[in-house]
C-alpha positions in Angstrom: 1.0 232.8 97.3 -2.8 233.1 98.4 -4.1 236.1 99.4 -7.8 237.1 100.1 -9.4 240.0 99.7 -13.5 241.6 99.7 -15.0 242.5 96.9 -18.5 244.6 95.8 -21.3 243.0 94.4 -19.9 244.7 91.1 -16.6 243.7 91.0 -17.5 240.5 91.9 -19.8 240.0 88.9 -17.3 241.7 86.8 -14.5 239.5 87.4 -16.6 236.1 87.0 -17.4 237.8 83.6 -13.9 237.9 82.9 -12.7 234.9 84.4 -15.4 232.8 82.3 -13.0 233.8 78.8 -10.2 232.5 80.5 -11.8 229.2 81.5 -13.0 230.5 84.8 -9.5 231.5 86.0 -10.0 234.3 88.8 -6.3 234.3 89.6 -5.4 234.9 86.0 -7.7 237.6 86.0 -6.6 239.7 89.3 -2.7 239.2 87.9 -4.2 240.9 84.9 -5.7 243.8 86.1 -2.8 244.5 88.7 -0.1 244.1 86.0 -1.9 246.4 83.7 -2.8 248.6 86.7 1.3 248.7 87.3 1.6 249.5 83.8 -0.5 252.4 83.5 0.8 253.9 86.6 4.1 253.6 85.0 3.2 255.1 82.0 1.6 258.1 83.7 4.7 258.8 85.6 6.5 258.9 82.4 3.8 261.9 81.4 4.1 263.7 84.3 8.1 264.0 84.7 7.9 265.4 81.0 9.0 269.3 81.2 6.1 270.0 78.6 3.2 268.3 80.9 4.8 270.1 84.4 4.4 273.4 82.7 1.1 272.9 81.7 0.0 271.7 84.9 1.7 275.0 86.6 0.2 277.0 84.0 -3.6 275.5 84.9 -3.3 275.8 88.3 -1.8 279.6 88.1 -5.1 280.2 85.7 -7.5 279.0 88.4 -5.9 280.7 90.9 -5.9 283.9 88.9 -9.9 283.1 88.2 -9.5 282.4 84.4 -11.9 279.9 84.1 -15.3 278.8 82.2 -17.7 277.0 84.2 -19.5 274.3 83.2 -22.9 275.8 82.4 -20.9 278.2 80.6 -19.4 275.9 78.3 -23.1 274.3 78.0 -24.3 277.9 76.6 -21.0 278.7 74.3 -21.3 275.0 72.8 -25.1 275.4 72.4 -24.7 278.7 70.6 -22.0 276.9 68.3 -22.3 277.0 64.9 -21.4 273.8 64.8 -23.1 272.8 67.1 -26.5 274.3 65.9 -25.9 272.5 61.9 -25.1 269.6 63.3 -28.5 269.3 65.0 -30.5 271.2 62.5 -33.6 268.9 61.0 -32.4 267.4 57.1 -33.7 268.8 54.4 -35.8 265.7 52.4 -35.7 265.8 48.5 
């Protein structure tokens, strides 16, 4: 079955890159992508539907809504101030 479709610039170039492994093949290449696409898809309905994930994702949202949350720039700071952090970017000592 032949179907067209428009691509980017980028996409274009990406799946000539791809299709050049598989002996040019751009067919091969879109039924690829879209079966792996289905695939993950699948896979993260599976994640979702779990009890564990759907109470998570209730507990999140009632934690923003309630205003219990670290902005960015605030995570920037805390991780900058790390110990961790700080030793791991601390100059080595030569012997």
């Amino acid at each position: 079955m032949r179907r067209q479709f428009v691509l980017d610039d980028r996409s274009e170039k990406l799946l000539d890159h791809l299709a050049a492994a598989r002996a040019g093949n751009r067919s091969f290449v879109v039924r690829e992508a879209i079966a792996l696409y289905a695939s993950l898809e699948d896979r993260l309905g599976e994640i979702e539907a779990q009890p564990g994930f759907r109470r998570m994702m209730r507990q999140t949202a009632a934690d923003i809504d309630a205003g219990r949350v670290v902005t960015h720039s605030q995570v920037k700071k805390l991780a900058h101030h790390s110990p961790r952090q700080s030793a791991r970017h601390s100059p080595r000592k030569t012997r």
